[in-house]
LUMVEX-988673 format. One record per atom (N, C-alpha, C): residue number from 0; residue in three letters; atom name; y, x negated, z. Coordinates in Angstrom, 1 decimal. Atoms other than C-alpha are relative to their C-alpha. Example, Ala and Ser with C-alpha at 12.3 -4.5 7.8 and 13.67 -1.06 7.14 Angstrom:
NODE, pos, code, site, v, u, w
NODE, 0, Ala, N, -1.2, -0.9, 0.0
NODE, 0, Ala, CA, -4.5, -12.3, 7.8
NODE, 0, Ala, C, 1.2, -0.9, 0.0
NODE, 1, Ser, N, -1.1, 0.9, 0.0
NODE, 1, Ser, CA, -1.1, -13.7, 7.1
NODE, 1, Ser, C, 1.1, 0.8, 0.8
//
This chain:
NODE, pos, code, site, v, u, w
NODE, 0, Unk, N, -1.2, -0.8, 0.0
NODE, 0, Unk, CA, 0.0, 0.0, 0.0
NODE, 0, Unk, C, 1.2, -0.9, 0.0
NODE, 1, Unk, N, -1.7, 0.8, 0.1
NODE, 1, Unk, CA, 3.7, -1.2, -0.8
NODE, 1, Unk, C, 0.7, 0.4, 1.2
NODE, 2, Unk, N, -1.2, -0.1, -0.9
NODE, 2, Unk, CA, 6.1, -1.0, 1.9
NODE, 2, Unk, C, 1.0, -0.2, -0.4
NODE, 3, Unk, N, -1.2, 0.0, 0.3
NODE, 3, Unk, CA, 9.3, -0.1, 1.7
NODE, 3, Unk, C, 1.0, -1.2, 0.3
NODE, 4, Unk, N, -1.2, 0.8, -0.2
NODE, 4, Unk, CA, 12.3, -2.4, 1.6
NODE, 4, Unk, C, 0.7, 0.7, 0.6
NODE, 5, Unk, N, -0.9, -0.7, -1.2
NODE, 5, Unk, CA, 14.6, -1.7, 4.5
NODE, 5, Unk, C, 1.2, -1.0, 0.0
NODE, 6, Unk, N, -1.3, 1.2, -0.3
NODE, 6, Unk, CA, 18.5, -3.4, 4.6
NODE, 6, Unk, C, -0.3, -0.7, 1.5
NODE, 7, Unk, N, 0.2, 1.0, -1.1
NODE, 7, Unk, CA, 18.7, -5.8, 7.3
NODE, 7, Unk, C, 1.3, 0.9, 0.7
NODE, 8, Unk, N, -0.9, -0.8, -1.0
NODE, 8, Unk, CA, 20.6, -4.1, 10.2
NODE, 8, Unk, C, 1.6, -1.4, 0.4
NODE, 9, Unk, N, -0.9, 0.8, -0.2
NODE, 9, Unk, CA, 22.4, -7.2, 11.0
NODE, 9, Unk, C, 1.0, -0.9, -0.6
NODE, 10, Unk, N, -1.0, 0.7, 1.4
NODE, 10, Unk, CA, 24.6, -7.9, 7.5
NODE, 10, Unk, C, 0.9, 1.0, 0.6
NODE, 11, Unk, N, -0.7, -0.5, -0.2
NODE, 11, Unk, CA, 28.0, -6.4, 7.8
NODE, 11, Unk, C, 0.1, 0.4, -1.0
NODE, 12, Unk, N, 0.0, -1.0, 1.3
NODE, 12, Unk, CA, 29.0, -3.6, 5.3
NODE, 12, Unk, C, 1.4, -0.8, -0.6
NODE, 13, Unk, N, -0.6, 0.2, 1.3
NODE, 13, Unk, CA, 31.3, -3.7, 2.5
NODE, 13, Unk, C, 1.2, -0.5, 0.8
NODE, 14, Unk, N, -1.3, -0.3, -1.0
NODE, 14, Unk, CA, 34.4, -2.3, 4.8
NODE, 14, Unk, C, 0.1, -1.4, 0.6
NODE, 15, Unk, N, 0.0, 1.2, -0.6
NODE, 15, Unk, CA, 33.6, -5.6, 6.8
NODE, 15, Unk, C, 0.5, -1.1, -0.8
NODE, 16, Unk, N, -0.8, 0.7, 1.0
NODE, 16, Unk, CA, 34.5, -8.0, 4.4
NODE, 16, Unk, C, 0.8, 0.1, -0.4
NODE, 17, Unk, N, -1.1, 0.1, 0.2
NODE, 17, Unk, CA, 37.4, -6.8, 3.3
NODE, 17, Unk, C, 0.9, 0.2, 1.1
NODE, 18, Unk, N, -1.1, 0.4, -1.1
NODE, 18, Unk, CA, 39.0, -6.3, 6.8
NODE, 18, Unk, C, 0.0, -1.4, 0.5
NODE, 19, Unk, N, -0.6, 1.6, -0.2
NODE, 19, Unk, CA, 38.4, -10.0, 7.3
NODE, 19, Unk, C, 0.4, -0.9, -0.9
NODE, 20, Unk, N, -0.6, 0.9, 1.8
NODE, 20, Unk, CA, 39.3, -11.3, 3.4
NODE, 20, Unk, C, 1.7, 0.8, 0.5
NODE, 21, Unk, N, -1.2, -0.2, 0.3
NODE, 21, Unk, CA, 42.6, -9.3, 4.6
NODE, 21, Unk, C, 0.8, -0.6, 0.8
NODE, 22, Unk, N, -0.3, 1.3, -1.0
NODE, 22, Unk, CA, 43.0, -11.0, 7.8
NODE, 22, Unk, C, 0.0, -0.9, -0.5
NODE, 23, Unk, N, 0.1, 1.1, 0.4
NODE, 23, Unk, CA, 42.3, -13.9, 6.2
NODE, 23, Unk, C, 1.4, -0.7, -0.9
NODE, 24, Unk, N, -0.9, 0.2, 1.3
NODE, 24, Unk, CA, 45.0, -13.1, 3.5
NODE, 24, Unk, C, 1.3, -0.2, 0.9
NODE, 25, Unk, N, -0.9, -0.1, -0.2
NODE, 25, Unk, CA, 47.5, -12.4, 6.1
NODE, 25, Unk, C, 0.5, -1.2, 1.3
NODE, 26, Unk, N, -0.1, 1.5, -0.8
NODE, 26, Unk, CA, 47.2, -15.4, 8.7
NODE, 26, Unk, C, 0.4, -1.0, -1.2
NODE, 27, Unk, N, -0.1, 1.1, 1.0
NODE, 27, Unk, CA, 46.9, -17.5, 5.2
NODE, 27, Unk, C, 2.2, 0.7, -0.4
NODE, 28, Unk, N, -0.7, -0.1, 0.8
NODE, 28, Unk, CA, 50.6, -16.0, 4.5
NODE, 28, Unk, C, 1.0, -0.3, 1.1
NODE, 29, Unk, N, -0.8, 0.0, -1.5
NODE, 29, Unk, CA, 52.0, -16.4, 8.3
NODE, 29, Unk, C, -0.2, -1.7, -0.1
NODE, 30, Unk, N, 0.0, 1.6, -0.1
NODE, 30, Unk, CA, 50.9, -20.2, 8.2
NODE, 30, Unk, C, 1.3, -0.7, -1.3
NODE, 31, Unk, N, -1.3, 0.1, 1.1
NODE, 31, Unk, CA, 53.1, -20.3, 4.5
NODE, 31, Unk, C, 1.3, 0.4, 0.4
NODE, 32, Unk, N, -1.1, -0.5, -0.6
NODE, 32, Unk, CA, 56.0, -18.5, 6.1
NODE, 32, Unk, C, 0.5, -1.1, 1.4
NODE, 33, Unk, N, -0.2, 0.9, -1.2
NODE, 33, Unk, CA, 55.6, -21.0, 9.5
NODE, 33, Unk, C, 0.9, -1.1, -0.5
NODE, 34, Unk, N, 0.1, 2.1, 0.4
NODE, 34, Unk, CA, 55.6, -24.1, 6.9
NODE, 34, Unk, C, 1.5, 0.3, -0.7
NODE, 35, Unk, N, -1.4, -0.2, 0.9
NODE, 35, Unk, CA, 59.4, -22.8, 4.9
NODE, 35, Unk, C, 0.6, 0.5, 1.2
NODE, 36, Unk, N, -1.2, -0.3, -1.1
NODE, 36, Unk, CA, 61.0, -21.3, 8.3
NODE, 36, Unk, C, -0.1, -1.6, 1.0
NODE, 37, Unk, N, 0.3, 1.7, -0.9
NODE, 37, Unk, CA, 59.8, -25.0, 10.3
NODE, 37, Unk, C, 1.1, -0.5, -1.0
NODE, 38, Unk, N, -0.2, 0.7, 1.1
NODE, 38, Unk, CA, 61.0, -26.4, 7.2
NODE, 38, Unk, C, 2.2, 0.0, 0.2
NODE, 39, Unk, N, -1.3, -0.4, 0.1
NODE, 39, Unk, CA, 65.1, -24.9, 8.2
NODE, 39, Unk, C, 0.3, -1.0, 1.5
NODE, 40, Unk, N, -0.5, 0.6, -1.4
NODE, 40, Unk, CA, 65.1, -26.7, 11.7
NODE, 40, Unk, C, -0.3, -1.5, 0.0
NODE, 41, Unk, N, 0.1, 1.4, 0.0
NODE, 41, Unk, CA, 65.1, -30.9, 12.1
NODE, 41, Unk, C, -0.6, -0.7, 1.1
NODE, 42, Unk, N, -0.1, 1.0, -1.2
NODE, 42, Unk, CA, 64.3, -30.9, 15.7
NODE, 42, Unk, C, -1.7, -0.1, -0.1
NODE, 43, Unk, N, 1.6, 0.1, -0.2
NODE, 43, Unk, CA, 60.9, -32.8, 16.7
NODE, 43, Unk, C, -0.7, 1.1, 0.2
NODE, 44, Unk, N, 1.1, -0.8, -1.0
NODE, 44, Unk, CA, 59.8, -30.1, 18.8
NODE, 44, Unk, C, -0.4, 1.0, -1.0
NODE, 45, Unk, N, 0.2, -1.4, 1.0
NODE, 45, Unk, CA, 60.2, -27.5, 16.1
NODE, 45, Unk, C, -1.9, -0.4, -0.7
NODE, 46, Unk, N, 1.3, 0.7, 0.9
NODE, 46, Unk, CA, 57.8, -30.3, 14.0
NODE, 46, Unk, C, -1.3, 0.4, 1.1
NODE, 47, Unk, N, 1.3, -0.1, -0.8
NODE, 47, Unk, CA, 55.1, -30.2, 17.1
NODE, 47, Unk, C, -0.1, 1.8, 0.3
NODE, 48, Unk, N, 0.3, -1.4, 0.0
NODE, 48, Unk, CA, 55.2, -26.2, 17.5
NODE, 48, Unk, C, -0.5, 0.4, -1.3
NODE, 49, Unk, N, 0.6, 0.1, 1.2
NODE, 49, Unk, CA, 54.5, -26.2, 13.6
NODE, 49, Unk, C, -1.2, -0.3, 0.0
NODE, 50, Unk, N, 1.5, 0.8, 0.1
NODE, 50, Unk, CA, 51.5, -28.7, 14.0
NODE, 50, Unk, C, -1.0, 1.2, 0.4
NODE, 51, Unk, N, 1.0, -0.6, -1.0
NODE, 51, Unk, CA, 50.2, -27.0, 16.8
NODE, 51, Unk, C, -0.5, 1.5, -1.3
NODE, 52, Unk, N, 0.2, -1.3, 0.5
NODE, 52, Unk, CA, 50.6, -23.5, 15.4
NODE, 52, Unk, C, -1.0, 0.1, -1.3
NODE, 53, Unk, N, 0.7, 0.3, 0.9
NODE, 53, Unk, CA, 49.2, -24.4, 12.3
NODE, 53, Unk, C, -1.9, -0.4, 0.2
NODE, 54, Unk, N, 1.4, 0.4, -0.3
NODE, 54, Unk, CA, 45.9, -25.8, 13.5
NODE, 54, Unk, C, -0.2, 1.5, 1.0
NODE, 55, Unk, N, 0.6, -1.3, -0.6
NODE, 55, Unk, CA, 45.5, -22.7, 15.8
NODE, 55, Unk, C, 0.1, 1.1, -1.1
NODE, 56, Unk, N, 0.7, -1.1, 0.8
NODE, 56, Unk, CA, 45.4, -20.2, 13.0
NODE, 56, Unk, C, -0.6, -0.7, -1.1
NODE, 57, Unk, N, 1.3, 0.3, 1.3
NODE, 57, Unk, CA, 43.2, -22.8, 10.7
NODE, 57, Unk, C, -0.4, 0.2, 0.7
NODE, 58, Unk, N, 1.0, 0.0, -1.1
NODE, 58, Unk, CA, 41.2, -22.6, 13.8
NODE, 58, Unk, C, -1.0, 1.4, -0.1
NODE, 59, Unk, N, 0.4, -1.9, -0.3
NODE, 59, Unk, CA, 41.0, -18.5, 13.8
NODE, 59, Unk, C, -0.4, 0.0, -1.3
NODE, 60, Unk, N, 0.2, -0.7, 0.8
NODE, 60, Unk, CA, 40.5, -18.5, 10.0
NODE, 60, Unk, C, -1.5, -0.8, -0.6
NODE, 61, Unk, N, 1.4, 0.9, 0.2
NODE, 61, Unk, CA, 37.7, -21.5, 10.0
NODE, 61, Unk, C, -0.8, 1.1, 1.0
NODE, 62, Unk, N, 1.0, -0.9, -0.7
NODE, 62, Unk, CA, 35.7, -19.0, 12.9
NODE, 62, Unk, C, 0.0, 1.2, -0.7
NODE, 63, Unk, N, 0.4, -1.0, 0.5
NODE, 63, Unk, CA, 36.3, -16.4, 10.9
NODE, 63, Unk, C, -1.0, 0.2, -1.5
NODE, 64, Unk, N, 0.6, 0.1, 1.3
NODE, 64, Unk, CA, 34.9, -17.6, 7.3
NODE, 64, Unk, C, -1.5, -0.5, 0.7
NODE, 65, Unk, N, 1.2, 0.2, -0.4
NODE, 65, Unk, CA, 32.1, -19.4, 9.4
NODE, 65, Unk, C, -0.7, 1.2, 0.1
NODE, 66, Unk, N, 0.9, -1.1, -0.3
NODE, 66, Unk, CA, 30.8, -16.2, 11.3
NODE, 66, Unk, C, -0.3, 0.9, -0.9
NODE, 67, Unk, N, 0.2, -0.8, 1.3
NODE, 67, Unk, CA, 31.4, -14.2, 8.3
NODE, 67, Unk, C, -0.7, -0.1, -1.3
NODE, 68, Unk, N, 0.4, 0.3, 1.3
NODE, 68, Unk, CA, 30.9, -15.3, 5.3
NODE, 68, Unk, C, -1.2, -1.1, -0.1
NODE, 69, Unk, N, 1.2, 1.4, -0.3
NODE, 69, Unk, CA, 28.4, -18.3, 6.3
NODE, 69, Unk, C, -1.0, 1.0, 0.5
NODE, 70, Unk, N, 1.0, -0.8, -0.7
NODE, 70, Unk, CA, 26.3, -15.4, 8.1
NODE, 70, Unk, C, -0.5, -1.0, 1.1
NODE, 71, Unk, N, 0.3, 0.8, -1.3
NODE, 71, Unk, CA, 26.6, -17.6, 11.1
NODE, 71, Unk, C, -0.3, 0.7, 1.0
NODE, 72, Unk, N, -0.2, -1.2, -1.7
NODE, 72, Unk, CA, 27.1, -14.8, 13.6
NODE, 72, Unk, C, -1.0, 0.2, -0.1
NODE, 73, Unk, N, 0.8, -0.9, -0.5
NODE, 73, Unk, CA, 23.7, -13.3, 13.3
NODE, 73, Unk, C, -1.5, -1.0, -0.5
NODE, 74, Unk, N, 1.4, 1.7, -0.2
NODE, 74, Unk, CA, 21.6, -16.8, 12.7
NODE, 74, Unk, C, -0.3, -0.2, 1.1
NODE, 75, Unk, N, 0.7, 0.9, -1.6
NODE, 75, Unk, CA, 19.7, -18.2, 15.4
NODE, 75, Unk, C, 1.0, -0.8, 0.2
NODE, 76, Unk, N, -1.6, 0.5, -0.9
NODE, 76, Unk, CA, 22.2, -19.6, 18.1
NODE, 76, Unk, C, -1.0, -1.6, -0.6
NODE, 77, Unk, N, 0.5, 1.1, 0.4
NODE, 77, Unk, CA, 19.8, -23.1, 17.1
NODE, 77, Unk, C, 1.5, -0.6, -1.6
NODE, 78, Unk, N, -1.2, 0.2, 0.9
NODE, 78, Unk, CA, 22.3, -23.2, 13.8
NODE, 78, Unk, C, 1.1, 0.0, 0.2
NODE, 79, Unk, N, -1.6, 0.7, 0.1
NODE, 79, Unk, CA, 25.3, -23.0, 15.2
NODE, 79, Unk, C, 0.2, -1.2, 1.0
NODE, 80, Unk, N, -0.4, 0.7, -0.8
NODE, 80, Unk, CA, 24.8, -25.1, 17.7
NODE, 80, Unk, C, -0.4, -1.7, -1.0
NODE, 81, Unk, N, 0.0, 1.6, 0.8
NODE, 81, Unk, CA, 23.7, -28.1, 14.7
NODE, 81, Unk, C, 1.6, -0.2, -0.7
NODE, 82, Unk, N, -1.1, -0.2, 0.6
NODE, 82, Unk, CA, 26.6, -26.8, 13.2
NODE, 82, Unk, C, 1.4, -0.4, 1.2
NODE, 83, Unk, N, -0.9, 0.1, -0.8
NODE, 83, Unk, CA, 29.1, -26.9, 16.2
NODE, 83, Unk, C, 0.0, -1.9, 0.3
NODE, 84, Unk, N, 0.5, 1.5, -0.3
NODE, 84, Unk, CA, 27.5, -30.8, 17.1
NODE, 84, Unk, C, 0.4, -0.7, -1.3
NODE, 85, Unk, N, -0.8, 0.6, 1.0
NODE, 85, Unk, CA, 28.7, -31.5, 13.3
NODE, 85, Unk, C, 1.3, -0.2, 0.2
NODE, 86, Unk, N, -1.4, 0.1, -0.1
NODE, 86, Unk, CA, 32.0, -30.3, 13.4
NODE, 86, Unk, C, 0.8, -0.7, 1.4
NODE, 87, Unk, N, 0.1, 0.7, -1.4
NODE, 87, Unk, CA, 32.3, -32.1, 17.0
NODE, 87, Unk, C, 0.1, -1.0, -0.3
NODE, 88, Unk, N, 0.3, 1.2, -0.3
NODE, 88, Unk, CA, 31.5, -35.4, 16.1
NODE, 88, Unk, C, 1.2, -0.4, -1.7
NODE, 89, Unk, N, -1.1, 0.1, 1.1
NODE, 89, Unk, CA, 34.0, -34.6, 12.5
NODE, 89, Unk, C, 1.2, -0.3, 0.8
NODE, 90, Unk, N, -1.5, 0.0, -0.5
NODE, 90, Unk, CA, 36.9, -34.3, 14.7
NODE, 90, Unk, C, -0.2, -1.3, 0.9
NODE, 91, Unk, N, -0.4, 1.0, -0.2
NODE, 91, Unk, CA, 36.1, -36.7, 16.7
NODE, 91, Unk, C, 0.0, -1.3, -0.7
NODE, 92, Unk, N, 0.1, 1.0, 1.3
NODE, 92, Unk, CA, 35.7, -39.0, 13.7
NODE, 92, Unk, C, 1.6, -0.3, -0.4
NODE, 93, Unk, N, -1.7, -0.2, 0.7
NODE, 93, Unk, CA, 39.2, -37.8, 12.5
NODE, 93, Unk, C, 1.3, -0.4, 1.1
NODE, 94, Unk, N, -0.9, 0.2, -1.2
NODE, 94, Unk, CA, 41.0, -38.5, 16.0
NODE, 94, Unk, C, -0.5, -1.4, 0.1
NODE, 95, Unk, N, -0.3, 1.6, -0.2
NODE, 95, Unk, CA, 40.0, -42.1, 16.3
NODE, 95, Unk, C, 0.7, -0.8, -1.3
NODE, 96, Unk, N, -0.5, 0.6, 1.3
NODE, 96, Unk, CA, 40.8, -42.6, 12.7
NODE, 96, Unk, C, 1.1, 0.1, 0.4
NODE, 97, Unk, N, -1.0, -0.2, -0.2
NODE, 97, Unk, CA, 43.8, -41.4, 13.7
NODE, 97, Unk, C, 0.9, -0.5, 0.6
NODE, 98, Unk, N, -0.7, 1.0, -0.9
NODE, 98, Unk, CA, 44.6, -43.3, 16.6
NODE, 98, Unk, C, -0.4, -1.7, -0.4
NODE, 99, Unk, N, 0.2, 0.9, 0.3
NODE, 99, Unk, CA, 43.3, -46.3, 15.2
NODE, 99, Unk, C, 1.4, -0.5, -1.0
NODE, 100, Unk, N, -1.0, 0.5, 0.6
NODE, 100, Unk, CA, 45.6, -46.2, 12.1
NODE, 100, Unk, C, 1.6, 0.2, -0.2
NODE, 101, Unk, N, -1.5, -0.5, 0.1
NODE, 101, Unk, CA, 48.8, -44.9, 13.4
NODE, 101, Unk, C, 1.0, -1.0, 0.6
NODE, 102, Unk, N, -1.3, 1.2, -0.3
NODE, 102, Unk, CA, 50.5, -48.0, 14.0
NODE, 102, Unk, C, 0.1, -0.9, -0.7
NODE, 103, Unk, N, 0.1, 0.5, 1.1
NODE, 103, Unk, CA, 49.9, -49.4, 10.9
NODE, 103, Unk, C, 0.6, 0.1, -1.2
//
C-alpha cells in the first residue's frame, strides 16, 4: 500500500516568508536612512552610534535569514550549535585581525 504524503508541520507557510522578506526590506531601508542621516553630523560619537546601530540590525537580520530561510529554527539544536561555534570563532578571527592591524 502507498502512503500518503503529509506536509511537514514544522515549514512556515507562505504568509511567513513574506512578513520576514518585509522585515527584512524595512530594517534593510532604516540601516540606508541611519548611513545618509549619520552622514549630516561630524561628531565621533554620532560615528560610534552608527557602528553600533548598524551591526545591531545586521545582527537582527542575520537571525532572521538564518532561522528562516536556512530552516535553522526547526533543525536539530546539534546544527546550530556547529553553526553558532562557526560564526564564534569567525568573529573572533575578525576581531584580532582587527586589533592586530589597526596601527598599521
Amino acid at each position: 500500500m502507498m502512503s500518503e504524503h503529509t506536509e511537514d508541520a514544522h515549514h512556515p507557510s507562505d504568509r511567513t516568508y513574506l512578513k520576514v522578506g518585509s522585515l527584512l526590506f524595512i530594517l534593510t531601508a532604516v540601516e540606508i536612512a541611519l548611513y545618509f542621516v549619520e552622514d549630516a553630523f561630524e561628531s565621533d560619537w554620532s560615528l560610534y552610534a552608527l557602528i553600533a546601530s548598524l551591526i545591531f540590525l545586521s545582527s537582527i537580520k542575520f537571525v532572521l535569514v538564518v532561522m528562516y530561510y536556512m530552516h535553522l529554527k526547526w533543525d536539530d539544536r546539534m546544527f546550530t550549535w556547529f553553526f553558532l561555534a562557526g560564526m564564534f570563532m569567525a568573529a573572533v578571527i575578525i576581531l584580532v585581525m582587527m586589533a592586530v592591524y589597526r596601527y598599521y
